[in-house]
Jmol script that loads the backbone (N, CA, C; Angstrom):
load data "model"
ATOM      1  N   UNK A   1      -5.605 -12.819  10.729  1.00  0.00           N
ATOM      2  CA  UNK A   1      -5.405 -12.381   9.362  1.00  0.00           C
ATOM      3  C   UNK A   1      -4.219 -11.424   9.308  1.00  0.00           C
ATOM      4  N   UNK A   2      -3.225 -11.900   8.403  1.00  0.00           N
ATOM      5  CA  UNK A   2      -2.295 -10.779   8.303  1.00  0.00           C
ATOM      6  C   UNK A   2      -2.662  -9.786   7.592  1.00  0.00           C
ATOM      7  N   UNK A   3      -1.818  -8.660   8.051  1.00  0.00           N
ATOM      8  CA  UNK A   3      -2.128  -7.303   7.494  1.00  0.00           C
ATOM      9  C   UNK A   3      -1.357  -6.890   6.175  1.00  0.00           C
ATOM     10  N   UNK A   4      -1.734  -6.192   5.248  1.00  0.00           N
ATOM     11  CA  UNK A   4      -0.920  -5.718   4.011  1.00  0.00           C
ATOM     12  C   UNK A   4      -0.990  -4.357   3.893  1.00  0.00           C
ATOM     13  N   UNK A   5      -0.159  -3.714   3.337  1.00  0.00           N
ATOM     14  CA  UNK A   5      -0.389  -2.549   3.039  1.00  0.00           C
ATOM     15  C   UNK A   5       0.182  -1.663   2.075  1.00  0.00           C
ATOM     16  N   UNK A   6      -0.372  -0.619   1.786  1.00  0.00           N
ATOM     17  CA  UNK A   6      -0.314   0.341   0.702  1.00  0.00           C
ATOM     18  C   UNK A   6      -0.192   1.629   0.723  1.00  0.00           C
ATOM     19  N   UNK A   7       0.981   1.879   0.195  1.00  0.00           N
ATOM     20  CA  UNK A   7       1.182   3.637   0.559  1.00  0.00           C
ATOM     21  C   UNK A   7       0.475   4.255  -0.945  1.00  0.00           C
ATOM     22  N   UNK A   8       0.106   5.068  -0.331  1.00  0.00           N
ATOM     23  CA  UNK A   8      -0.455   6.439  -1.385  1.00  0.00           C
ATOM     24  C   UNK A   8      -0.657   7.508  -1.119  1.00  0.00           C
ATOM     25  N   UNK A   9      -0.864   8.462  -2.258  1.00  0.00           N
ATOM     26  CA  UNK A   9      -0.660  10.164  -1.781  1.00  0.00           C
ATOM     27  C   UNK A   9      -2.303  10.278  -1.533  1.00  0.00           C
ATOM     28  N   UNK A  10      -2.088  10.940  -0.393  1.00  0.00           N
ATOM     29  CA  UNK A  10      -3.401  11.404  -0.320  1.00  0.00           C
ATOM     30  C   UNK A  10      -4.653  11.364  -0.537  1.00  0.00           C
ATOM     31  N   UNK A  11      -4.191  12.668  -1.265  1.00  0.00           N
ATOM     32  CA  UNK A  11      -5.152  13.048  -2.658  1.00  0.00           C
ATOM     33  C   UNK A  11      -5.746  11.705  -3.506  1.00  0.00           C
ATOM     34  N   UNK A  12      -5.523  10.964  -4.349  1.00  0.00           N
ATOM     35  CA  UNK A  12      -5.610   9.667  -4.978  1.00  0.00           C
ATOM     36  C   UNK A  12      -6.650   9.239  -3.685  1.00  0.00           C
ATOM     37  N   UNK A  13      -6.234   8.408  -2.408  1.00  0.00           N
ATOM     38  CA  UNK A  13      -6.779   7.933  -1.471  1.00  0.00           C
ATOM     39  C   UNK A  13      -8.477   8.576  -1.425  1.00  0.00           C
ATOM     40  N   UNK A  14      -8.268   9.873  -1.141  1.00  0.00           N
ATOM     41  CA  UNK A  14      -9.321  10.859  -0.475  1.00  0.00           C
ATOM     42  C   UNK A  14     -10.545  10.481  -1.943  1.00  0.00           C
ATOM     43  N   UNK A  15      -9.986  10.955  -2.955  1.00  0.00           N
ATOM     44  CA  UNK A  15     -10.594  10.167  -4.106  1.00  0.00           C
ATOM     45  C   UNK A  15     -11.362   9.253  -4.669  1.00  0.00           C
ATOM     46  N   UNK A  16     -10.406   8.064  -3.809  1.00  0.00           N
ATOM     47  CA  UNK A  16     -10.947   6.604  -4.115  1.00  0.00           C
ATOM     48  C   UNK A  16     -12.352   6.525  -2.627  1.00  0.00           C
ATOM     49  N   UNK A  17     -12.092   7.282  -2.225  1.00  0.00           N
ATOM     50  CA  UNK A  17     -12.748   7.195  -0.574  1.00  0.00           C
ATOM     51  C   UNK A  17     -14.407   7.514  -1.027  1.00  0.00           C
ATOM     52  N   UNK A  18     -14.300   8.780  -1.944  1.00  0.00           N
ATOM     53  CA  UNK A  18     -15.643   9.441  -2.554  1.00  0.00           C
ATOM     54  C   UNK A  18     -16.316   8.581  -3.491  1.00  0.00           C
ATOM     55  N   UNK A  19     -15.612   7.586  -4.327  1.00  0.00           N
ATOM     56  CA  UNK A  19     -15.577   6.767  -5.216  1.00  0.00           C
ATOM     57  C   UNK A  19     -16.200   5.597  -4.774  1.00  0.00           C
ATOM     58  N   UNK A  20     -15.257   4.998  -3.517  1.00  0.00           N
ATOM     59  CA  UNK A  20     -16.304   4.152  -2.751  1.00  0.00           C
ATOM     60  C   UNK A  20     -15.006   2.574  -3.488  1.00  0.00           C
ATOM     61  N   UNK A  21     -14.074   2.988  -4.790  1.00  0.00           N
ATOM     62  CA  UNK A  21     -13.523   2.141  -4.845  1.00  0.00           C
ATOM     63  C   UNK A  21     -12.298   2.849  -5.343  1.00  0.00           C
ATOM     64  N   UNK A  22     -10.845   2.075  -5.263  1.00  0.00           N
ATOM     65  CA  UNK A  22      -9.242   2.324  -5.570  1.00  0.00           C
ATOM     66  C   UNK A  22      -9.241   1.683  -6.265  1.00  0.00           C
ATOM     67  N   UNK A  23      -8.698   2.283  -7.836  1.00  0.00           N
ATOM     68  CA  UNK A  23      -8.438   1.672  -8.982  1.00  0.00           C
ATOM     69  C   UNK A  23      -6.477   1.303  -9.342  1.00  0.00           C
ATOM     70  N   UNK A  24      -6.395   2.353  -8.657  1.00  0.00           N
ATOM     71  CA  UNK A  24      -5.226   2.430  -8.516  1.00  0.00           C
ATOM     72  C   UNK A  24      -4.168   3.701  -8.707  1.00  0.00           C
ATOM     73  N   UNK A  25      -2.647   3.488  -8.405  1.00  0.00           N
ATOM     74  CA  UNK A  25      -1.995   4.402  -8.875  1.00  0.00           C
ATOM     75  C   UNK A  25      -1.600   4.445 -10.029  1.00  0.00           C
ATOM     76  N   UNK A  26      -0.565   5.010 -10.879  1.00  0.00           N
ATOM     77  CA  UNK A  26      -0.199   4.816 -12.102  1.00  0.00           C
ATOM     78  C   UNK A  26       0.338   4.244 -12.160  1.00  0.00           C
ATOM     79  N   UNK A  27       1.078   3.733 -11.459  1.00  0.00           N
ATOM     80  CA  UNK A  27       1.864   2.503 -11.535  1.00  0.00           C
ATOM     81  C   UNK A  27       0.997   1.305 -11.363  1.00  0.00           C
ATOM     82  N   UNK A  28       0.271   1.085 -10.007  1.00  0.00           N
ATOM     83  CA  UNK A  28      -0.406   0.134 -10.613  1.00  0.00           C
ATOM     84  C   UNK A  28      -1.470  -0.069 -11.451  1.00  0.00           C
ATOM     85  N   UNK A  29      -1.970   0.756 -12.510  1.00  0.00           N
ATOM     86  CA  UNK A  29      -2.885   0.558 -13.784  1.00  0.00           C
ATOM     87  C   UNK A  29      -1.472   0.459 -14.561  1.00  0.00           C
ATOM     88  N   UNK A  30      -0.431   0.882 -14.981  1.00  0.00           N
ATOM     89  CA  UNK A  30       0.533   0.274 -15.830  1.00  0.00           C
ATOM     90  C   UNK A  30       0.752  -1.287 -15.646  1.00  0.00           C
ATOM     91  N   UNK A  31       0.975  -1.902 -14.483  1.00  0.00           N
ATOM     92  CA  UNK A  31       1.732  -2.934 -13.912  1.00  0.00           C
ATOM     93  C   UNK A  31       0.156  -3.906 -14.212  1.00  0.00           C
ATOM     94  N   UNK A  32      -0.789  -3.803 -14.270  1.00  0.00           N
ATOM     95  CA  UNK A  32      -2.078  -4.699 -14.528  1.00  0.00           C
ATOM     96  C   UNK A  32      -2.657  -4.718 -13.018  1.00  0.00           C
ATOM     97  N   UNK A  33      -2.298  -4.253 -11.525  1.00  0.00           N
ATOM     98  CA  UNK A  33      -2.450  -4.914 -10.591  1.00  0.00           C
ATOM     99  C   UNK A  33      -2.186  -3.654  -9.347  1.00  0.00           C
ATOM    100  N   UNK A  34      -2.664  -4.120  -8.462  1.00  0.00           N
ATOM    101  CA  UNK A  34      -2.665  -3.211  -6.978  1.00  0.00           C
ATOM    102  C   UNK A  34      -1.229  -3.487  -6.516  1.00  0.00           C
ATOM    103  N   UNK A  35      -0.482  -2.838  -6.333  1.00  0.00           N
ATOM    104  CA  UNK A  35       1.013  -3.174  -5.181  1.00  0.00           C
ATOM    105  C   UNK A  35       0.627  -2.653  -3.701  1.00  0.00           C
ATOM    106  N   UNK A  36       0.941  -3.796  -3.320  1.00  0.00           N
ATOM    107  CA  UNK A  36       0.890  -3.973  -1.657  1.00  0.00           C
ATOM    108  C   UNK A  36       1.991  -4.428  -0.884  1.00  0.00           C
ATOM    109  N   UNK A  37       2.329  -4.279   0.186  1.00  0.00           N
ATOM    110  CA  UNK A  37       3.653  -4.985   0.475  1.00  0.00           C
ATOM    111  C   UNK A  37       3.481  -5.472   2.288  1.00  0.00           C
ATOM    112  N   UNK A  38       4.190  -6.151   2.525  1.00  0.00           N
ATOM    113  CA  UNK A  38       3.660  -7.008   3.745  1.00  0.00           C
ATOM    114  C   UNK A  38       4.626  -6.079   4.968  1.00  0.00           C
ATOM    115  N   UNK A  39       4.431  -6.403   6.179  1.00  0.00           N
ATOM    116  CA  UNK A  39       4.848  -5.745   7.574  1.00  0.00           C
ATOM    117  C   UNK A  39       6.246  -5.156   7.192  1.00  0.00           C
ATOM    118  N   UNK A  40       7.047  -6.499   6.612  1.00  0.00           N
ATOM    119  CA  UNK A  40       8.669  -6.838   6.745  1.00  0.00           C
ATOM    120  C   UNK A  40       9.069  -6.141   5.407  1.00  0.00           C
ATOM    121  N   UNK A  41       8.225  -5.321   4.653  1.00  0.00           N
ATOM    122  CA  UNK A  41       8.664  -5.079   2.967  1.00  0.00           C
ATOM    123  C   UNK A  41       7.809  -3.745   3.164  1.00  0.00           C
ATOM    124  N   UNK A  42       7.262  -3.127   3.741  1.00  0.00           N
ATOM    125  CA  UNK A  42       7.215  -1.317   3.775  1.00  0.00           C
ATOM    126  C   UNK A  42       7.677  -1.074   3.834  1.00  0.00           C
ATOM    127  N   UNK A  43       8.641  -0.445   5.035  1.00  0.00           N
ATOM    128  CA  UNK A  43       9.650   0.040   5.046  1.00  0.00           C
ATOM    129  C   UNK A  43      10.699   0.211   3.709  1.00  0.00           C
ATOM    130  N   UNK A  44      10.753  -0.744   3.381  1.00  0.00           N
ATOM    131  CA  UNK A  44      11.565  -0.909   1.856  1.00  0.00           C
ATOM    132  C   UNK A  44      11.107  -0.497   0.427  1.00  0.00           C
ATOM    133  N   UNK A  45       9.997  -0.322   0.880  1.00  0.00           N
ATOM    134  CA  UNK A  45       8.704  -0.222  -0.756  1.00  0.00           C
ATOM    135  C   UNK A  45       8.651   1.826  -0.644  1.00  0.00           C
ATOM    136  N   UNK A  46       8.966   1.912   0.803  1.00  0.00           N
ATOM    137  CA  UNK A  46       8.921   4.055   1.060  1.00  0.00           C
ATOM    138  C   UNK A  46       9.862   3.942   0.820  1.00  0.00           C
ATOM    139  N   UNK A  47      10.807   3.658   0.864  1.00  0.00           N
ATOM    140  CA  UNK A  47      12.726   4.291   0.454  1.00  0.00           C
ATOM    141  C   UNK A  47      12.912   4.500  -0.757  1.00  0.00           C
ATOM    142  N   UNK A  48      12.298   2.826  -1.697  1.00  0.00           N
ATOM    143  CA  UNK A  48      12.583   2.375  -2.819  1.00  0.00           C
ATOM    144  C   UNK A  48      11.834   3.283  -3.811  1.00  0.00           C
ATOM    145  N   UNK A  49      10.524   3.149  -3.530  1.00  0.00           N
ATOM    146  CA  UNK A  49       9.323   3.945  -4.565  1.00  0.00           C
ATOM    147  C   UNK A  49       8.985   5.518  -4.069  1.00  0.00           C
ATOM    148  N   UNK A  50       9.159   5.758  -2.953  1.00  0.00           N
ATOM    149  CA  UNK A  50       8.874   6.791  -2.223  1.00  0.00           C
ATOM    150  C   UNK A  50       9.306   8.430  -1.924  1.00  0.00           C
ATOM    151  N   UNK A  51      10.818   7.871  -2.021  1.00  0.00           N
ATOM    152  CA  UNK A  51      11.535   8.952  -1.422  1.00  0.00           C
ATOM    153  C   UNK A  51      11.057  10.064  -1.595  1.00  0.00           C
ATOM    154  N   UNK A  52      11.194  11.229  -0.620  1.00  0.00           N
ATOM    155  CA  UNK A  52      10.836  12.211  -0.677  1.00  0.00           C
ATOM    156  C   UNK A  52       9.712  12.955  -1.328  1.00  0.00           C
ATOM    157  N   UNK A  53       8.715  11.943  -1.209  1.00  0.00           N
ATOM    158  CA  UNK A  53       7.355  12.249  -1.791  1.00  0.00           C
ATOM    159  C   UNK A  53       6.635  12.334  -0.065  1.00  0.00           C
ATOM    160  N   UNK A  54       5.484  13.568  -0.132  1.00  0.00           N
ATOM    161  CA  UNK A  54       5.001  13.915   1.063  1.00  0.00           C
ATOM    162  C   UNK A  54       3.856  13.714   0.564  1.00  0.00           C
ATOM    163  N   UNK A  55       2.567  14.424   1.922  1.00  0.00           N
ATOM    164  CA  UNK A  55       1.413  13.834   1.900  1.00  0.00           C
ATOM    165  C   UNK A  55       1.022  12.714   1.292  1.00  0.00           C
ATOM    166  N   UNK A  56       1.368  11.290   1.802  1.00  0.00           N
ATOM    167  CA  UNK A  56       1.282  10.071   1.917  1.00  0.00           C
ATOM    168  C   UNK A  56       0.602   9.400   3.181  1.00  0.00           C
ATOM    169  N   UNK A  57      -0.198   8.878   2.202  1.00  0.00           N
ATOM    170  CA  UNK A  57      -0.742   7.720   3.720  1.00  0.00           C
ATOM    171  C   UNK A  57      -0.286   6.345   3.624  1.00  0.00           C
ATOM    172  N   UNK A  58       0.022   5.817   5.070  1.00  0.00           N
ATOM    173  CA  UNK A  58      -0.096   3.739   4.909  1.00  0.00           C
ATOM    174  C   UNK A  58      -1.457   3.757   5.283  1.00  0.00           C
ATOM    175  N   UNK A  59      -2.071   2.674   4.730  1.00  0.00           N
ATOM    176  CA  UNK A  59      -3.280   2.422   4.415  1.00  0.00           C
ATOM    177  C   UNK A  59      -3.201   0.254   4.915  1.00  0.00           C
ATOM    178  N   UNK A  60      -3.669   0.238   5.509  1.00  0.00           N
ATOM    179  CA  UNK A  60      -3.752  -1.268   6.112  1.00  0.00           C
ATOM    180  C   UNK A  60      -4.668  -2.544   5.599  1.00  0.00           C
ATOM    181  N   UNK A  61      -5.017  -2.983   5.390  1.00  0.00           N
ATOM    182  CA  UNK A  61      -6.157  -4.084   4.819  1.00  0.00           C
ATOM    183  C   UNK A  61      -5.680  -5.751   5.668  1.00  0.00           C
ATOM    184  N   UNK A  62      -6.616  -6.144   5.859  1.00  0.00           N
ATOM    185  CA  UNK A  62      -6.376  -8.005   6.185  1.00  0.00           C
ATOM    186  C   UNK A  62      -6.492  -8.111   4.626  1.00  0.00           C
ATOM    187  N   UNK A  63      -5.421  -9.269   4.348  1.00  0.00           N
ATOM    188  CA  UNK A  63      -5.450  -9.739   3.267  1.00  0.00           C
ATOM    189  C   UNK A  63      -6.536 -10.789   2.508  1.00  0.00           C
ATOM    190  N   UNK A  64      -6.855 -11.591   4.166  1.00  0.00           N
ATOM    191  CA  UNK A  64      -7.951 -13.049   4.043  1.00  0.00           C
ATOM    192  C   UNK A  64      -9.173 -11.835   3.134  1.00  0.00           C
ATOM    193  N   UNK A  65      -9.506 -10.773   3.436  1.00  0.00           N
ATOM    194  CA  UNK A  65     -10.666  -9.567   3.133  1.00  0.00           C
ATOM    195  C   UNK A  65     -10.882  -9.459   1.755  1.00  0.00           C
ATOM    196  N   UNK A  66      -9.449  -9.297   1.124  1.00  0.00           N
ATOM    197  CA  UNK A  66      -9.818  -9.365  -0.151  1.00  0.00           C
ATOM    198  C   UNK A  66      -9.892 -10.017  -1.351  1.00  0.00           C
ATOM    199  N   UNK A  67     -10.029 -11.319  -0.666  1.00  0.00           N
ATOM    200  CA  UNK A  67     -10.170 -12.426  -1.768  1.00  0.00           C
ATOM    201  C   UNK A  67      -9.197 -13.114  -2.683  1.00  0.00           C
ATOM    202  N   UNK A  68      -9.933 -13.785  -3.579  1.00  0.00           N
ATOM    203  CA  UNK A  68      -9.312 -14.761  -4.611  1.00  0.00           C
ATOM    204  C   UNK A  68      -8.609 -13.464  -5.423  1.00  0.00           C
ATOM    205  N   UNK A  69      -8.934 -12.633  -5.977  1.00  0.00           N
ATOM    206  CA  UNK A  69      -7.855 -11.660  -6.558  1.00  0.00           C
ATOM    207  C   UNK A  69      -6.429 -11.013  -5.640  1.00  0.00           C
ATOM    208  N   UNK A  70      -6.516 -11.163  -4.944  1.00  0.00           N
ATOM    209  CA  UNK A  70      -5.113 -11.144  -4.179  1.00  0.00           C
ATOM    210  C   UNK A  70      -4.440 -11.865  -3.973  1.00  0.00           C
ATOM    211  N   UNK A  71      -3.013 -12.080  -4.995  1.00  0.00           N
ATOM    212  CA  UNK A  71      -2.222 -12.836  -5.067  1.00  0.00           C
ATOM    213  C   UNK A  71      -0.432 -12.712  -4.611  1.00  0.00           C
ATOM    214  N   UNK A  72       0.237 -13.489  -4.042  1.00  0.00           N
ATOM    215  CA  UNK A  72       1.323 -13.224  -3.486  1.00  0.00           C
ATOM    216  C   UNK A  72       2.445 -13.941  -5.084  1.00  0.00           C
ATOM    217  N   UNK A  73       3.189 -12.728  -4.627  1.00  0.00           N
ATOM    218  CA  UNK A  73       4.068 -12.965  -6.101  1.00  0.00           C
ATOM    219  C   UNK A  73       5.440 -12.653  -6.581  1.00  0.00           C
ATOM    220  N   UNK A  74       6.128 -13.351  -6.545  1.00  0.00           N
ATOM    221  CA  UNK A  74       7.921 -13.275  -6.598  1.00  0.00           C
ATOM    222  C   UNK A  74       7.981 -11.503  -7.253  1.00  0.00           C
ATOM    223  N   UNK A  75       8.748 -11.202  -6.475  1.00  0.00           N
ATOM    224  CA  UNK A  75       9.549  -9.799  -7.354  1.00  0.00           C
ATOM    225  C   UNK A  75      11.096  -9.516  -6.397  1.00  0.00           C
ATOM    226  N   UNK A  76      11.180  -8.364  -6.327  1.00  0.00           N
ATOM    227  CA  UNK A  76      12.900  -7.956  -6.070  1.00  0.00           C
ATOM    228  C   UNK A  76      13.375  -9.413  -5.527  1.00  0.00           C
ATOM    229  N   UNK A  77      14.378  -9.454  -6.284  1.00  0.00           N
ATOM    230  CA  UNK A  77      15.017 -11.154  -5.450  1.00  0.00           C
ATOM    231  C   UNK A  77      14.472 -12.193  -4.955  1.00  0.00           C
ATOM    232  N   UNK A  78      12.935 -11.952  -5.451  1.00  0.00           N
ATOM    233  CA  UNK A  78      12.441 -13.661  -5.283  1.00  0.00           C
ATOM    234  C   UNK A  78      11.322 -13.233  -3.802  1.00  0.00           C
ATOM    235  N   UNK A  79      11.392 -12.278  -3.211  1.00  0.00           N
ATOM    236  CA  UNK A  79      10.041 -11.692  -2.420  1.00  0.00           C
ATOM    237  C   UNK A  79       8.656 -11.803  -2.673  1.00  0.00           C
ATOM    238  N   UNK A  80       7.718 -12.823  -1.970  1.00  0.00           N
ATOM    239  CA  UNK A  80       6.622 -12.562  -2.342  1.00  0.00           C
ATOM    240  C   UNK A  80       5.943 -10.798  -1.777  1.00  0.00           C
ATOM    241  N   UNK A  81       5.327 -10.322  -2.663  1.00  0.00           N
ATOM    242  CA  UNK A  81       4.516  -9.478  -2.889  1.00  0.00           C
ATOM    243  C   UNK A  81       3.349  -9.422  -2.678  1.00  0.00           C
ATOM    244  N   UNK A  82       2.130  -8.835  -2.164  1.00  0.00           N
ATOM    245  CA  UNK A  82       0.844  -9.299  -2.489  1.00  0.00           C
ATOM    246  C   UNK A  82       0.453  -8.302  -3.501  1.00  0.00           C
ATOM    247  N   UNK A  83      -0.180  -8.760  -4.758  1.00  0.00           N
ATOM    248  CA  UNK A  83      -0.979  -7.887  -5.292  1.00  0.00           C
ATOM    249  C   UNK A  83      -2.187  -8.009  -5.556  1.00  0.00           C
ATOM    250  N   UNK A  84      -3.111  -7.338  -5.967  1.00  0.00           N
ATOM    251  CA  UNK A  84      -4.428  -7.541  -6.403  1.00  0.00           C
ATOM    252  C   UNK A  84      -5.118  -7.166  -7.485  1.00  0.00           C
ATOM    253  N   UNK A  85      -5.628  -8.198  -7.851  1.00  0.00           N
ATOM    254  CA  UNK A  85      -5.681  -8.084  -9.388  1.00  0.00           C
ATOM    255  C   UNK A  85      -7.643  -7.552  -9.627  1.00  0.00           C
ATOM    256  N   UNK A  86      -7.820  -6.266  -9.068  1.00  0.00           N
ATOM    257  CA  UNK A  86      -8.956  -5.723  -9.442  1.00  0.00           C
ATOM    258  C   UNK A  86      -8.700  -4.905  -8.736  1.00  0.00           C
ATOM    259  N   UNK A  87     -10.463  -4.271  -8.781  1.00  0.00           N
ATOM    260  CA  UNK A  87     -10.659  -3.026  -7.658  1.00  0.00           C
ATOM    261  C   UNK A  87     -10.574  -2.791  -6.358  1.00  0.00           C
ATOM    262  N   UNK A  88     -10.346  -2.176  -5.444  1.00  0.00           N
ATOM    263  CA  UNK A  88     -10.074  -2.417  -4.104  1.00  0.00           C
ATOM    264  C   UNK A  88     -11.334  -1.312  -3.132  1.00  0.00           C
ATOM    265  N   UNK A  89     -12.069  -1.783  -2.715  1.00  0.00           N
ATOM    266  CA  UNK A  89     -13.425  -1.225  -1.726  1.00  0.00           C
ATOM    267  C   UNK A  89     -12.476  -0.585  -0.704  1.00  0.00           C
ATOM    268  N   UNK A  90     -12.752   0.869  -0.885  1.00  0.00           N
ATOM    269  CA  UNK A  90     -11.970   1.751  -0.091  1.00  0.00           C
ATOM    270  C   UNK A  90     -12.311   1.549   0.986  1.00  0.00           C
ATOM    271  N   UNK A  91     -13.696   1.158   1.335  1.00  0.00           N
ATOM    272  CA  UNK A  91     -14.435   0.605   3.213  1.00  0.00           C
ATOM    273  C   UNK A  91     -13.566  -0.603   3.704  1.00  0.00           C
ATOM    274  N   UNK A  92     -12.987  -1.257   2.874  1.00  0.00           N
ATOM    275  CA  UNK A  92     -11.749  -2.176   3.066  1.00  0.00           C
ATOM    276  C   UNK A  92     -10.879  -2.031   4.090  1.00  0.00           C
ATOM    277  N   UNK A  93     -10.785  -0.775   4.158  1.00  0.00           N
ATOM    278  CA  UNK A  93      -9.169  -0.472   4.967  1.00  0.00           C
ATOM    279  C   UNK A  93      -9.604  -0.769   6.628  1.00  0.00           C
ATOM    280  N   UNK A  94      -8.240  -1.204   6.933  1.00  0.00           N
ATOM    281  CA  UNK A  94      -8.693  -1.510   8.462  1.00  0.00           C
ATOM    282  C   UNK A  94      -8.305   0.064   9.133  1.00  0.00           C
ATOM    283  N   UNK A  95      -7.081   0.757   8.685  1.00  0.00           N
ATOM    284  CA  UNK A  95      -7.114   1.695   9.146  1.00  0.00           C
ATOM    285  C   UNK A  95      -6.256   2.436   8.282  1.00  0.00           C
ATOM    286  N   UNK A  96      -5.839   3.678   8.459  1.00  0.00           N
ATOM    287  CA  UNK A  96      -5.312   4.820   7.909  1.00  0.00           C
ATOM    288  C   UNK A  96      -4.593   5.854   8.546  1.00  0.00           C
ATOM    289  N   UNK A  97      -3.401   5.868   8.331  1.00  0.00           N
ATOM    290  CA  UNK A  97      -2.383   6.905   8.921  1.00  0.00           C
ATOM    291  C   UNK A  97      -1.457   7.986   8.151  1.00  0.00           C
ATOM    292  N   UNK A  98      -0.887   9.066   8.292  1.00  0.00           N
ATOM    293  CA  UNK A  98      -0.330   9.649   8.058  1.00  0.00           C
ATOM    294  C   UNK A  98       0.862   8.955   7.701  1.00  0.00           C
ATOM    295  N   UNK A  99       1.554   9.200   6.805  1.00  0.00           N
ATOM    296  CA  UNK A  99       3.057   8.658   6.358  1.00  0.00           C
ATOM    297  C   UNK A  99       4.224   9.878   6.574  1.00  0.00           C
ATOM    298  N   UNK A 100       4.852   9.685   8.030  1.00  0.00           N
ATOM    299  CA  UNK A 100       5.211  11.369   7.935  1.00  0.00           C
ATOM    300  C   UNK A 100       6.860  10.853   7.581  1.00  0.00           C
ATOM    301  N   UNK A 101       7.652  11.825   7.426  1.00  0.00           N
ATOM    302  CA  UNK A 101       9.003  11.605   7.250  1.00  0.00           C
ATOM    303  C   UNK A 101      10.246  12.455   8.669  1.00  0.00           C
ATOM    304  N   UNK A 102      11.030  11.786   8.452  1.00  0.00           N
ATOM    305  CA  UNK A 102      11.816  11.848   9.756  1.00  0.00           C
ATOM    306  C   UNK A 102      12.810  13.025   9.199  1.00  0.00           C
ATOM    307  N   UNK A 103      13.695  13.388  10.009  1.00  0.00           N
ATOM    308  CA  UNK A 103      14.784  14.549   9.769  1.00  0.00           C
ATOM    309  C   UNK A 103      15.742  14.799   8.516  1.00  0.00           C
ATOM    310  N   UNK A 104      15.613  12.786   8.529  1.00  0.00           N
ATOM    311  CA  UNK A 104      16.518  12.435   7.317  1.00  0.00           C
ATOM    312  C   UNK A 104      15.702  12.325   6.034  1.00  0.00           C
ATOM    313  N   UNK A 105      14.379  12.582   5.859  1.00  0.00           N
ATOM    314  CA  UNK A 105      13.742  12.491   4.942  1.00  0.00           C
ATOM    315  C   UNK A 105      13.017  10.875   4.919  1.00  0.00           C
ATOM    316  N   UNK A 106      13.608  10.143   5.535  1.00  0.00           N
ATOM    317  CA  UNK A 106      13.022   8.039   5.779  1.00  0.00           C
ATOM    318  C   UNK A 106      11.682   9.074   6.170  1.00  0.00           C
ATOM    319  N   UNK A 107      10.957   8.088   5.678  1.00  0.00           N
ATOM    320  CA  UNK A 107       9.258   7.792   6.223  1.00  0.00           C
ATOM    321  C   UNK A 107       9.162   6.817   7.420  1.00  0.00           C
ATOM    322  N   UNK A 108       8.522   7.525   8.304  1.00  0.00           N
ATOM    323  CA  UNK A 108       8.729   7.146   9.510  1.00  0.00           C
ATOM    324  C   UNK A 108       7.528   6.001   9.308  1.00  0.00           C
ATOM    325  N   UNK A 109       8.078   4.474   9.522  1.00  0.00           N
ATOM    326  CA  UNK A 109       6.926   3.827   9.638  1.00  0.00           C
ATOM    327  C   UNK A 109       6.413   3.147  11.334  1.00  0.00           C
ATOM    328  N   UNK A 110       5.468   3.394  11.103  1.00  0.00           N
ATOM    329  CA  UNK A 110       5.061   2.706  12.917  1.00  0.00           C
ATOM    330  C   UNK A 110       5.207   1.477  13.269  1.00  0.00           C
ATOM    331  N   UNK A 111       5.733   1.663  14.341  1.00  0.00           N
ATOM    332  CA  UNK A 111       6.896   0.633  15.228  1.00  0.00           C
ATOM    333  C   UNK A 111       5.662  -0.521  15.338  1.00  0.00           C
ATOM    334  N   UNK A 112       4.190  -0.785  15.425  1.00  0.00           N
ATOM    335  CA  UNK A 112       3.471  -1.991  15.368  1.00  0.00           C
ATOM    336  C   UNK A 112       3.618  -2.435  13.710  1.00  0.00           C
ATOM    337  N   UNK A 113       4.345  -1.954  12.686  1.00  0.00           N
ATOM    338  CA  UNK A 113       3.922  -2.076  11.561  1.00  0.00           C
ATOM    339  C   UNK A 113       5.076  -2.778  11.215  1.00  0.00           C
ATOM    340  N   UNK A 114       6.455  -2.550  11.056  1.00  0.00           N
ATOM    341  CA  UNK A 114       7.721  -3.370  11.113  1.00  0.00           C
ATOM    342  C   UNK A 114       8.838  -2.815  11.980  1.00  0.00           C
TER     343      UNK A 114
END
end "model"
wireframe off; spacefill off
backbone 0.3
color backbone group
């Protein structure tokens, strides 16, 4: 099963954790949908959406896990995306890491991740 994943602050996370479910960020309750982005498209999704935002976690999920509402879907230049179109079971996550940032401010992502 490939892996997907999702950056978020913290706080929000720690939240959804007590909750038992992730509704989302504000962006995704604006957008109708969960944003997730695959191994080869993190890295790009912290630069792009991210910058210099701290206490952040990547947050991991198998995709096969979360069903028929998770859908892969053209955006920047024709990239599939995965998103998910409901709630997301915070017991979901395969795992959870710190999102730290490097000297230059890049979010350092882990070398098994892309």
């Amino acid at each position: 099963m490939p892996l997907i994943y999702k950056i978020c602050p913290e706080a929000l996370w720690r939240e959804a954790e007590q909750a038992g479910v992730f509704k989302g960020s504000g962006v995704d309750l604006a957008d109708g949908f969960i944003h997730f982005s695959t191994a080869g498209q993190v890295r790009e999704t912290a630069a792009k959406h991210f910058a210099g935002q701290h206490d952040l976690l990547l947050i991991a999920f198998d995709d096969a896990r979360l069903g028929e509402a998770l859908r892969y879907e053209p955006s920047r230049g024709g990239a599939l995306f995965p998103h998910l179109y409901g709630p997301l079971d915070s017991k979901a996550a395969r795992w959870i890491a710190p999102l730290a940032q490097g000297g230059d401010g890049r979010h350092l992502i882990p070398e098994d991740v892309a």
